[in-house]
C-alpha angles and dihedrals in degrees: 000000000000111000095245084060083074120104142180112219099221089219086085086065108039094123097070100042088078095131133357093279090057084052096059104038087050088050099048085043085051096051096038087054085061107263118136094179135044133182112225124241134119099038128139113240119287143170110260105227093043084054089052098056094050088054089041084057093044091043089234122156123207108231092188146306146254109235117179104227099238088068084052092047096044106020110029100145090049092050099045090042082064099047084047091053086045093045081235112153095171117077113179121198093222088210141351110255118256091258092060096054101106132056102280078049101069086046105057094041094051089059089054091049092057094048088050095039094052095050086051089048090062084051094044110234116110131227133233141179123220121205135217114180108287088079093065090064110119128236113198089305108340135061121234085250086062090044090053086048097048104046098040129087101257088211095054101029119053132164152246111202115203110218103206100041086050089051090042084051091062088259137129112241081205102056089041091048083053099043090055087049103165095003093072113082094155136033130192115226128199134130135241131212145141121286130209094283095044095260123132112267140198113239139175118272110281096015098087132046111278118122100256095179089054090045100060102040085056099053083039088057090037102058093251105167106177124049107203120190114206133172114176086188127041128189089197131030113309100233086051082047091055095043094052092056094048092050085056105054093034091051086049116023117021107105 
């Protein structure tokens, strides 16, 4: 990975992206810390091209963006006319709703995912879908991710594997990154590991147990293009967490 295909998922930090103000002083923090590119989630509401001058001043790229999938299904232009002003062309739905989460489900949502997909293509942005564990639950053979593969356009519906919620699902990240080999532009990296009471636990990258070395090789040998470092639940303060993470991968991995 080249150091600029690291990004910070801005969820890790939603706490403090409250009002405008939040939202520059996280960004600055972001950008002093080292990161040249975020992924957008967890921010209050602002207007876009107001957003985009305080990146442009931070020097700061969207990779790409969380968008929840009722605003794709009601609100798509919207949506796209703000990916265009950002010079975003990733949009992630962060979860599948509760009505989608059995088998007809995934069908059905699979179905919704392509007709979306395919409005975002002629625009030129891609979609993608990022899991947490539920995904992993098995119907009859097949998970409803597999469901979800199996039953969605691969030119129109990619996908964002998290690394922790496929290990806390009994998975390999590994075996999931190369499954998805040339649907997977982004991946979601953060560690897990076991805290002071013997409960899994969210870590910076590098500070858990996940196999790192076989992580990377397999997003290497996958596409992947953006390396975003997450982490929903610090045991520090979220901008050391982040920095953590980004020392790590930079020490071991950047070329």
């Amino acid at each position: 990975m080249k150091q600029e295909q690291i990004a910070a998922q801005l969820y890790t930090l939603r706490e403090f992206l409250k009002t405008e103000e939040d939202i520059y002083n996280t960004l600055k923090k972001v950008s002093e810390i080292g990161f040249r590119a975020v992924q957008i989630s967890g921010m209050a509401k602002i207007d876009t091209c107001k957003l985009k001058n305080m990146l442009d001043e931070l020097s700061l790229t969207v990779c790409a963006t969380h968008t929840p999938f009722e605003r794709l299904k009601n609100e798509i232009e919207s949506v796209i006319e703000e990916h265009k002003i950002l010079g975003c062309y990733h949009i992630v739905i962060p979860s599948a709703p509760n009505k989608f989460r059995s088998f007809e489900g995934a069908l059905e949502f699979a179905k919704e995912c392509n007709e979306i997909g395919k409005k975002l293509k002629e625009k030129n942005i891609l979609l993608s879908y990022h899991n947490h564990s539920f995904e992993l639950k098995r119907y009859d053979s097949k998970t409803w991710l597999e469901i979800l593969i199996e039953n969605s356009d691969p030119e129109v519906l990619m996908f964002e594997i998290d690394t922790y919620w496929v290990q806390f699902a009994g998975a390999s990240p590994e075996k999931w990154i190369r499954k998805l080999k040339g649907r997977i532009p982004l991946v979601h990296l953060k560690d897990m590991g076991m805290l002071e009471d013997f409960k899994q636990g969210m870590f910076e990258v590098g500070f858990g147990n996940l196999d790192w070395d076989g992580i990377i090789e397999a997003c290497n040998e996958s596409g992947v293009q953006w390396y975003i470092i997450e982490q929903d639940i610090c045991q520090k303060s979220p901008f050391e967490s982040l920095k953590l993470s980004l020392d790590f991968l930079t020490k071991n991995y950047v070329k």
